[in-house]
Residue frames as qw, qx, qy, qz and C-alpha x, y, z in Angstrom:
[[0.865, 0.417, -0.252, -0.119, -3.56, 11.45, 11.17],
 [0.575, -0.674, 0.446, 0.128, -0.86, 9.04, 11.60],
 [0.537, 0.714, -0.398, -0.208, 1.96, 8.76, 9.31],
 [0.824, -0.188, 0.384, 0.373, 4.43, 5.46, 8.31],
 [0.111, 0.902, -0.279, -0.311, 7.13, 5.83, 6.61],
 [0.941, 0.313, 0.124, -0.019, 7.94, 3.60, 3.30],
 [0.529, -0.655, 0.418, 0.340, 11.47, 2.64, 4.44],
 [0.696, 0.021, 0.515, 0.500, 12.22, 1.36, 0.80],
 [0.326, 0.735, 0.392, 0.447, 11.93, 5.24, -0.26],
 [0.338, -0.915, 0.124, -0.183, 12.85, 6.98, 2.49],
 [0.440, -0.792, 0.423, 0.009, 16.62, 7.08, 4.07],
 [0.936, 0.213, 0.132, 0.247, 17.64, 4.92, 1.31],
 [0.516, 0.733, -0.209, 0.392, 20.35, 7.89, 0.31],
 [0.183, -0.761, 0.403, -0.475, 21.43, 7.78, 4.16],
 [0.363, -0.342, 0.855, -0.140, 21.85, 4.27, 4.65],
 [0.477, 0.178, -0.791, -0.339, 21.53, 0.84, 3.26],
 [0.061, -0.071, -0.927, 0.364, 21.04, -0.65, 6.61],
 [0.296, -0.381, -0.814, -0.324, 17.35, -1.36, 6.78],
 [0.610, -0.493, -0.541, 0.303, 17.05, -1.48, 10.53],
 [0.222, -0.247, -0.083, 0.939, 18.86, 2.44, 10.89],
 [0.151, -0.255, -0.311, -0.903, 16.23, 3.47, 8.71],
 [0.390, -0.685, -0.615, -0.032, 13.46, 2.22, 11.17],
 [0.567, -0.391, -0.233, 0.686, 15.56, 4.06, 13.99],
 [0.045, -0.022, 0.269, 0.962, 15.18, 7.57, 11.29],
 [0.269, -0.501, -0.513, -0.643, 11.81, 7.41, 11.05],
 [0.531, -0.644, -0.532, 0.141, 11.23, 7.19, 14.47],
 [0.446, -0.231, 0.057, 0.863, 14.02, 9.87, 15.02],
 [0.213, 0.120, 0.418, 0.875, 11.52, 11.80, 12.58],
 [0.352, 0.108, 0.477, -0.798, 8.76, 11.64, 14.44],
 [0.558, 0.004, -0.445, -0.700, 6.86, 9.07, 12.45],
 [0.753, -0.189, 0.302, -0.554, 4.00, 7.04, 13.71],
 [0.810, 0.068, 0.576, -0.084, 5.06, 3.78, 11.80],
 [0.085, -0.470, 0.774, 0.416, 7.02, 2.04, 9.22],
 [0.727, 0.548, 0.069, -0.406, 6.40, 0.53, 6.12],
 [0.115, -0.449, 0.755, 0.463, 8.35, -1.56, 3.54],
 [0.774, 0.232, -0.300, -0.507, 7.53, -3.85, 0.19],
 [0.850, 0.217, -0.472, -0.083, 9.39, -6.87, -0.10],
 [0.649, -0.657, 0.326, -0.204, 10.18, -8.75, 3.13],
 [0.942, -0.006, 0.221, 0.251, 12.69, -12.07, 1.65],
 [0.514, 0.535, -0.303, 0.598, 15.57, -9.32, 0.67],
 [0.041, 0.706, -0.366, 0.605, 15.95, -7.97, 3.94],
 [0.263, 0.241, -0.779, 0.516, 17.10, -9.20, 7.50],
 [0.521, -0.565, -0.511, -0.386, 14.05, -9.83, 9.41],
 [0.732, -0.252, -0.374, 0.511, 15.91, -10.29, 13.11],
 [0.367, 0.202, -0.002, 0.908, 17.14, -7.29, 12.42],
 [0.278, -0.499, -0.255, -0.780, 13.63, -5.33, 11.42],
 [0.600, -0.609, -0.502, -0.133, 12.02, -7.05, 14.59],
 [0.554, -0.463, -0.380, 0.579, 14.48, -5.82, 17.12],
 [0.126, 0.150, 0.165, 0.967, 14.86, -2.18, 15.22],
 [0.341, -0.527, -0.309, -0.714, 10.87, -2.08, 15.63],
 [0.693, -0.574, -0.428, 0.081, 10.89, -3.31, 19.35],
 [0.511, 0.048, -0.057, 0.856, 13.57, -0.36, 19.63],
 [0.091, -0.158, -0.280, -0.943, 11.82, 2.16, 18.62],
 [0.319, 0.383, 0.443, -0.745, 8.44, 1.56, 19.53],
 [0.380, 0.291, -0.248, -0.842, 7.07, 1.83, 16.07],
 [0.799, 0.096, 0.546, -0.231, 4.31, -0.51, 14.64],
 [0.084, -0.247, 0.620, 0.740, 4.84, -1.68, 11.11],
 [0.373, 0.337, -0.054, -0.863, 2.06, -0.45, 8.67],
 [0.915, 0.365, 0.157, -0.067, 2.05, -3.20, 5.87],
 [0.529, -0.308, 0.738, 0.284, 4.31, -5.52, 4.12],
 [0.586, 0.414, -0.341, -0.608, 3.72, -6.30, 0.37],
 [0.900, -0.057, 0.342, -0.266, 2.22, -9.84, 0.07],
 [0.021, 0.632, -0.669, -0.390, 4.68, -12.15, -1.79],
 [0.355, -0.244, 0.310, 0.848, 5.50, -12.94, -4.40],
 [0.476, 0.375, -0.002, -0.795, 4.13, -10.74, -7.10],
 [0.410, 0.411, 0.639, -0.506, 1.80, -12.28, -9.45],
 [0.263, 0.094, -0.345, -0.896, -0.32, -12.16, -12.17],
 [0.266, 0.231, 0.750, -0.560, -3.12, -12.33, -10.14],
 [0.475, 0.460, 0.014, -0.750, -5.12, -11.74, -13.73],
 [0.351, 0.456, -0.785, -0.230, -3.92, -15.06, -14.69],
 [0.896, -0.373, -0.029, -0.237, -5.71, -18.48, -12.92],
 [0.893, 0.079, -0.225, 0.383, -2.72, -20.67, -13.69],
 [0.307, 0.377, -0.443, 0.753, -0.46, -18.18, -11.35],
 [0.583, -0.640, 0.000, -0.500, -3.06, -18.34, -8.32],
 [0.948, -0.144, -0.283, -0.022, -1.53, -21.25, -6.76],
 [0.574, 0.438, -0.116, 0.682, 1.73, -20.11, -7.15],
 [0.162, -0.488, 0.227, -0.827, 0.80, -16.68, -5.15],
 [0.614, -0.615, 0.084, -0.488, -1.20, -17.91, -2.78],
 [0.884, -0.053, -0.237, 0.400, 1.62, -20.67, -1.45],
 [0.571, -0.074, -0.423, 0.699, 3.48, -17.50, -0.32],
 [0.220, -0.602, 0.072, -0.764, 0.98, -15.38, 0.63],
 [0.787, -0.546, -0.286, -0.025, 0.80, -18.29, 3.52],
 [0.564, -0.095, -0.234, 0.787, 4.84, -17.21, 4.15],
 [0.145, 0.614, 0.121, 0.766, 3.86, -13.99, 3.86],
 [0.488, -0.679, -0.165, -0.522, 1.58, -14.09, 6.54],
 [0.883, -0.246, -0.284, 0.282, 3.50, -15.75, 8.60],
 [0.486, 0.207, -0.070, 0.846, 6.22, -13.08, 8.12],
 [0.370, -0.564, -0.113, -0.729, 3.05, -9.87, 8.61],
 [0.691, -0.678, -0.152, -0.200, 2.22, -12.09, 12.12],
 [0.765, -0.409, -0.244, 0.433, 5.58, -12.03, 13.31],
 [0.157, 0.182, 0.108, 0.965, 6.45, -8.18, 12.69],
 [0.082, 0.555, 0.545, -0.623, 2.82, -7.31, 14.06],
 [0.310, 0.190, -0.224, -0.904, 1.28, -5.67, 10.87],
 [0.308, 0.151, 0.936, -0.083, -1.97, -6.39, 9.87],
 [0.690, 0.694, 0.036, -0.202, -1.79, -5.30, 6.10],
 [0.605, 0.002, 0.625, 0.494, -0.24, -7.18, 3.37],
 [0.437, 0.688, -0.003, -0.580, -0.91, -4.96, 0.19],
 [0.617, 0.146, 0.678, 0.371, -1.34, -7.38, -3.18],
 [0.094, 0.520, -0.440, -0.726, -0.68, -6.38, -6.90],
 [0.837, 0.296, 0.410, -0.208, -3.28, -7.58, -9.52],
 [0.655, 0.093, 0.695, 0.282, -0.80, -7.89, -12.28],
 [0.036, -0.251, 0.360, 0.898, -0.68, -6.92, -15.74],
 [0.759, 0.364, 0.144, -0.521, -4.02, -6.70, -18.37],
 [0.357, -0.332, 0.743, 0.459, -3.04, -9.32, -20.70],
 [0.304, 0.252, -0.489, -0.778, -3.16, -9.28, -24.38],
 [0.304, -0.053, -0.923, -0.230, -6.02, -11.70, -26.04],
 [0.218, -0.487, -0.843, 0.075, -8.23, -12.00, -23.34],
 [0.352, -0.772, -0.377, -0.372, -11.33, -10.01, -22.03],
 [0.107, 0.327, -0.570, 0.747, -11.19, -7.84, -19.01],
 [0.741, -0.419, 0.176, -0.495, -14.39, -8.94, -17.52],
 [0.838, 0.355, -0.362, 0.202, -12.33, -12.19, -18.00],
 [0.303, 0.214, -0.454, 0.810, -9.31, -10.83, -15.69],
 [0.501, -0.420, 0.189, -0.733, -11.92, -8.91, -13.57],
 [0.888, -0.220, -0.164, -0.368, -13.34, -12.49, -12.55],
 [0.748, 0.265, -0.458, 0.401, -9.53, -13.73, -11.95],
 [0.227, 0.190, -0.579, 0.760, -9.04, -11.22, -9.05],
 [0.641, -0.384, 0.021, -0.664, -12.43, -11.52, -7.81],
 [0.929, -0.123, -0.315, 0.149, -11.39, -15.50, -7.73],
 [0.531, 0.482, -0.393, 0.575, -7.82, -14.50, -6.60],
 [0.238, 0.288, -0.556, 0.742, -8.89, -12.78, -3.62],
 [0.748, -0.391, -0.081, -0.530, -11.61, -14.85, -2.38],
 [0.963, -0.135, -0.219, 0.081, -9.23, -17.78, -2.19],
 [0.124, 0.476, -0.355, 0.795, -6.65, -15.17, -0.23],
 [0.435, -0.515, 0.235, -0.700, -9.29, -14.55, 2.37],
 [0.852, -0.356, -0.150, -0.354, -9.20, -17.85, 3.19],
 [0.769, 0.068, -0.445, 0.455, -5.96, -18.19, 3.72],
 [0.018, -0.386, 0.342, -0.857, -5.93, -15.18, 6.05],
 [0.612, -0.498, -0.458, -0.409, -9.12, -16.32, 7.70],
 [0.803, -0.506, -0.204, 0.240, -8.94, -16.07, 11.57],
 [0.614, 0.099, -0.192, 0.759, -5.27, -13.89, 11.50],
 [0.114, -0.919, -0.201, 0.319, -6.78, -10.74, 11.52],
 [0.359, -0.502, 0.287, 0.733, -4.77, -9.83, 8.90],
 [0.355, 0.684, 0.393, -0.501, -5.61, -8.17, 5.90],
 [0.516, -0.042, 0.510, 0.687, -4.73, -8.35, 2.04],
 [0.227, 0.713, 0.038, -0.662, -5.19, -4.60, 0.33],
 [0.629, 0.403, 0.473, 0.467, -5.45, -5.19, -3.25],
 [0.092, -0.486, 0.179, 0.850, -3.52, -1.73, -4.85],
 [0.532, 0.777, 0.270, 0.201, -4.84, 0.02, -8.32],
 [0.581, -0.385, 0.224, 0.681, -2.11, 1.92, -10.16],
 [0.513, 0.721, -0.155, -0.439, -1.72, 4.67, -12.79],
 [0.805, -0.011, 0.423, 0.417, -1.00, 3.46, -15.74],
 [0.238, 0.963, 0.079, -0.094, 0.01, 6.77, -17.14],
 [0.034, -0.881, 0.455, -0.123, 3.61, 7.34, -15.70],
 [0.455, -0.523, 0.675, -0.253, 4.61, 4.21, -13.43],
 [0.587, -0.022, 0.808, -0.052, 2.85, 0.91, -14.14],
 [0.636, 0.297, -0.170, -0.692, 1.92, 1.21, -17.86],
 [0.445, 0.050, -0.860, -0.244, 0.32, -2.38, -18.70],
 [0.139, 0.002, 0.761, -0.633, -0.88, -2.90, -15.15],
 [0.091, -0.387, -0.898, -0.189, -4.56, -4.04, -15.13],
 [0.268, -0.734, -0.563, 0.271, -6.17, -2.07, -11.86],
 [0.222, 0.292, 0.085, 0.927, -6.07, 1.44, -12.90],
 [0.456, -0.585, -0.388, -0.547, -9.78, 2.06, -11.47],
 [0.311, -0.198, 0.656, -0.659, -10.41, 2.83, -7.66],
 [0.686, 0.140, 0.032, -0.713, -13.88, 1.76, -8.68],
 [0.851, 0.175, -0.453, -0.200, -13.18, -1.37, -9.91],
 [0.213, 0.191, -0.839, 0.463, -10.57, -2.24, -7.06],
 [0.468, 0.124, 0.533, -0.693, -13.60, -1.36, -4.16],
 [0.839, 0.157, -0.046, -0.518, -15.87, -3.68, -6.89],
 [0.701, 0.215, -0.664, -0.146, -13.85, -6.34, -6.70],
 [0.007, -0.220, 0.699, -0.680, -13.41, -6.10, -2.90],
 [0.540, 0.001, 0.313, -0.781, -17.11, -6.00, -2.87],
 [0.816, 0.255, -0.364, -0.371, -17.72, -8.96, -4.81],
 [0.406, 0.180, -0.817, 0.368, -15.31, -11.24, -2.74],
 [0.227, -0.606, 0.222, -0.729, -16.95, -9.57, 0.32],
 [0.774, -0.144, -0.461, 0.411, -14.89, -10.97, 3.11],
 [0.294, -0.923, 0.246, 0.037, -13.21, -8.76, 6.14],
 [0.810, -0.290, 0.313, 0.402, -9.91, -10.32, 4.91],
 [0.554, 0.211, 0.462, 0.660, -9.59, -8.70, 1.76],
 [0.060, -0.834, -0.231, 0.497, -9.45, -4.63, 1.05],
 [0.458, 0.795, -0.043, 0.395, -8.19, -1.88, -0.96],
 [0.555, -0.369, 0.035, 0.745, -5.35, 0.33, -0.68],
 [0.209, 0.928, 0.309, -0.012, -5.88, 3.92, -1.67],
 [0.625, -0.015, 0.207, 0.753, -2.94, 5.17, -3.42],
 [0.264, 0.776, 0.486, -0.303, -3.65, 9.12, -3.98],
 [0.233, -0.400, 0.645, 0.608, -0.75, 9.59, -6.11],
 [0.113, 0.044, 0.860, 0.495, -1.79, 7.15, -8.61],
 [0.261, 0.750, 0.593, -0.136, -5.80, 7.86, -8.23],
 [0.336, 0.818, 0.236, -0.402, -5.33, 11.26, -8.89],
 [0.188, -0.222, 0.749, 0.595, -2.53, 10.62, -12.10],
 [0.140, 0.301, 0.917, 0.222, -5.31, 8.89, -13.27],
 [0.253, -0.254, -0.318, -0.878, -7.68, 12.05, -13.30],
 [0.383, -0.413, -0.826, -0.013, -9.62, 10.61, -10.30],
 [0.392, -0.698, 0.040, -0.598, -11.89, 12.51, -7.70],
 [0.053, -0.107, 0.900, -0.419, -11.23, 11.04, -3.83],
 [0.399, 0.061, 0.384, -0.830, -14.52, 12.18, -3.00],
 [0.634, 0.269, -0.450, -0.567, -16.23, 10.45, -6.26],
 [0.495, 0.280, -0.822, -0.015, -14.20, 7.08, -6.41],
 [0.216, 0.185, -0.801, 0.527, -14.63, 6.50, -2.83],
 [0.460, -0.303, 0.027, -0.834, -18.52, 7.65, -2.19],
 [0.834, -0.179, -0.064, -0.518, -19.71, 5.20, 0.48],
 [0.950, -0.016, -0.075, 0.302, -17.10, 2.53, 0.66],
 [0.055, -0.696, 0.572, -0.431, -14.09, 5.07, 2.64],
 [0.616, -0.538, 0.445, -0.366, -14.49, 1.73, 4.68],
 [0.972, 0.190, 0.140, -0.016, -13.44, -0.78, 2.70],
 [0.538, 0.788, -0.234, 0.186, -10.26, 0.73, 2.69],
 [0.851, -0.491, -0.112, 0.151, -7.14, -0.79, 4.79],
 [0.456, -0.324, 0.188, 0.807, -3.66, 1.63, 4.38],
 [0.216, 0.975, -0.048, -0.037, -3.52, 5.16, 2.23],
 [0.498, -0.298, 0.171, 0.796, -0.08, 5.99, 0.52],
 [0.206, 0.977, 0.049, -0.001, 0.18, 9.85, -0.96],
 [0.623, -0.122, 0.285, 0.718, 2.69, 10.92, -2.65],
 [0.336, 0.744, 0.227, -0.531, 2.74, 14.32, -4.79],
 [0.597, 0.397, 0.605, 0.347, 2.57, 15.19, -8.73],
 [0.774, 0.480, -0.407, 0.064, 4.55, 16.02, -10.72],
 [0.153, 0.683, -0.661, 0.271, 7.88, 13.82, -9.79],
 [0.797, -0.140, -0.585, 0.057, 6.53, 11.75, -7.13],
 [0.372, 0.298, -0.485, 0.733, 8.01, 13.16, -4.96],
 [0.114, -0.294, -0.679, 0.663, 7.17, 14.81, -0.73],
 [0.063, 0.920, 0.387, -0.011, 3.57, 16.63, -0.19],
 [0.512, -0.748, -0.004, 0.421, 4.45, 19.68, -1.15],
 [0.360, -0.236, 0.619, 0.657, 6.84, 19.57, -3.93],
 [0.218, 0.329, 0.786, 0.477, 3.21, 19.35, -6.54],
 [0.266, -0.194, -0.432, -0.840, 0.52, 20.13, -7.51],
 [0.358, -0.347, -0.854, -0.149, -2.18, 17.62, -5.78],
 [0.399, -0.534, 0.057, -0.743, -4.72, 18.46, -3.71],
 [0.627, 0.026, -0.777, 0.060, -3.66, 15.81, -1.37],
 [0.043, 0.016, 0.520, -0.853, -4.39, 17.66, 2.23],
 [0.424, 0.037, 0.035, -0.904, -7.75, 18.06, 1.23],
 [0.745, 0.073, -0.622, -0.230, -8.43, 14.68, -0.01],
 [0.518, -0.171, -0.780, 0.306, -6.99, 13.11, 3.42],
 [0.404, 0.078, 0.237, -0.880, -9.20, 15.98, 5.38],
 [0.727, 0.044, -0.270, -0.629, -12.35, 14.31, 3.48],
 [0.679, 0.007, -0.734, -0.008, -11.46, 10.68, 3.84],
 [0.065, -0.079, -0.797, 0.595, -10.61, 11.20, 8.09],
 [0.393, 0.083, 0.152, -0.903, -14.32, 12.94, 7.94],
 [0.752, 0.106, -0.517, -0.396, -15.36, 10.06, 6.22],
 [0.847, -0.458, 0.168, -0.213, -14.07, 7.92, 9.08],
 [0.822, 0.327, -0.304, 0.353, -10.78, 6.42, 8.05],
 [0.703, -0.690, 0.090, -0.148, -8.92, 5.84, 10.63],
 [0.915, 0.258, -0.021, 0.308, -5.67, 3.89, 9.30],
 [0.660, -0.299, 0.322, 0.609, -2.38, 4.75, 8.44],
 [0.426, 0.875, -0.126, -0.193, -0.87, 7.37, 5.86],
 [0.831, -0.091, 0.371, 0.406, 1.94, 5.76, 4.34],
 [0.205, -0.824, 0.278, 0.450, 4.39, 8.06, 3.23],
 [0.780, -0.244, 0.527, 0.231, 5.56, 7.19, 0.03],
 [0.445, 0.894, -0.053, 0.020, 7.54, 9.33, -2.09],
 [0.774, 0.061, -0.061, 0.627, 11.20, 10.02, -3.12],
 [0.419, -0.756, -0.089, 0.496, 12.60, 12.90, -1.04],
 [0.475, 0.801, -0.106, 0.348, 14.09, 15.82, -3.31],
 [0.316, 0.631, -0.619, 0.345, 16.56, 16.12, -0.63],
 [0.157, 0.279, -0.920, 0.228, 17.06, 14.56, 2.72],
 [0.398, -0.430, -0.747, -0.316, 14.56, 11.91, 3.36],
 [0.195, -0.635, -0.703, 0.255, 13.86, 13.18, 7.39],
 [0.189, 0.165, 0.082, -0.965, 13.82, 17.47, 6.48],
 [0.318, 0.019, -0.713, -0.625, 10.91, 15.57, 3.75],
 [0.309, -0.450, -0.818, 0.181, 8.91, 14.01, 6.54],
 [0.138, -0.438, -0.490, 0.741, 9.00, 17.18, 8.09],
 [0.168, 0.151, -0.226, -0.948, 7.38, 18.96, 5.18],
 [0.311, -0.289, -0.849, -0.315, 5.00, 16.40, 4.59],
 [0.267, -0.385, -0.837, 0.281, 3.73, 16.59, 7.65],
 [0.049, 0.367, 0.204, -0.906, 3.27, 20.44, 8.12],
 [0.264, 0.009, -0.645, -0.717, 1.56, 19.94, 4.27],
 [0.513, -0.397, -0.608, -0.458, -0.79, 17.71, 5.13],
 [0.520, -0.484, 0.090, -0.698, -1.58, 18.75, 8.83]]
């Protein structure tokens, strides 16, 4: 497996500087970097830190956020998911990971369901030809995102499938699947390929494999067997320093 490391969780308690934290992960022996939001931080910077280092960068989070469950806010998103990309083809990644947004009050969810089915058909065409890719995420809404819409693997990989484009994926979060009381094996039966970045994190706390409870080794065992091939994106909050925390991950999950 290869692992990135989600700089806007990791080595935050050991520097602010953005770019030093590329320079730690690589220092930690990770395979690739990660971050969300790309218009707060120094870009110049990130590009020469990753041409430093070697490392690729994993995915970017598509900007800005959304409420991709809304029509009247498509326009809106999809005006900088063209910066975005711009921003994913000059950093070399080639996943953007989008957020459908909250459920909102009043209307239907097959309603919303049809909004990000619309949402991220008319995505794939802006990506068309880049070779870049927009993961659409599901979240718990237990702990983290309560209101959020996409709580369902199942429904994320059905709206993927309903767009069906090569521009437009999922993101398998096994944190939040398994918050949510999900199976890997279940959610995922048959469509492990429709998937474009993995982040794992463990439960309770959030926190490094390792620290929980999950069964999160076993789950990314099944999925490589399944053929996934991606990235593991690291993304938890260290209980103490963010690179002893890499190292445990990694021994954890092999």
């Amino acid at each position: 497996m290869r692992y990135s490391a989600c700089i806007d969780m990791l080595f935050v308690p050991e520097t602010a500087d953005v770019a030093e934290r590329i320079r730690l992960a690589k220092a930690s022996g990770m395979d690739a970097v990660e971050f969300w939001l790309w218009s707060n931080k120094d870009l110049n910077a990130i590009e020469d830190a990753l041409g430093e280092t070697g490392l690729p960068l994993a995915g970017i989070v598509a900007e800005p956020f959304a409420e991709l469950t809304r029509t009247s806010e498509h326009d809106r998103f999809l005006d900088g998911l063209a910066q975005s990309l711009a921003v994913a083809q000059r950093l070399g990644t080639t996943v953007m990971i989008a957020q459908a947004g909250p459920e909102l009050a009043g209307i239907e969810r097959a309603q919303q369901h049809d909004a990000l089915v619309e949402a991220m058909a008319r995505s794939a065409d802006v990506l068309k030809g880049s070779g870049v890719r927009l993961a659409l995420e599901p979240l718990n809404t237990l702990i983290d995102h309560k209101g959020y819409y996409l709580h369902s693997t199942v429904e994320g990989l059905d709206i993927v499938d309903a767009v069906d484009r090569p521009e437009i994926a999922l993101l398998y979060d096994l944190y939040h699947s398994m918050v949510m009381g999900e199976d890997t094996a279940t959610v995922l039966a048959g469509r492990v390929d429709r998937i474009a970045h993995i982040h794992v994190a463990d439960h309770l706390g959030r926190n490094e494999p390792g620290s929980g409870e999950l069964p999160l080794k076993a789950s990314l065992d099944w999925l490589v067997a399944q053929g996934y091939g991606g990235f593991v994106g690291l993304e938890f909050v260290p209980t103490g320093a963010s690179g002893e925390a890499l190292v445990q991950a990694k021994r954890v999950l092999g």
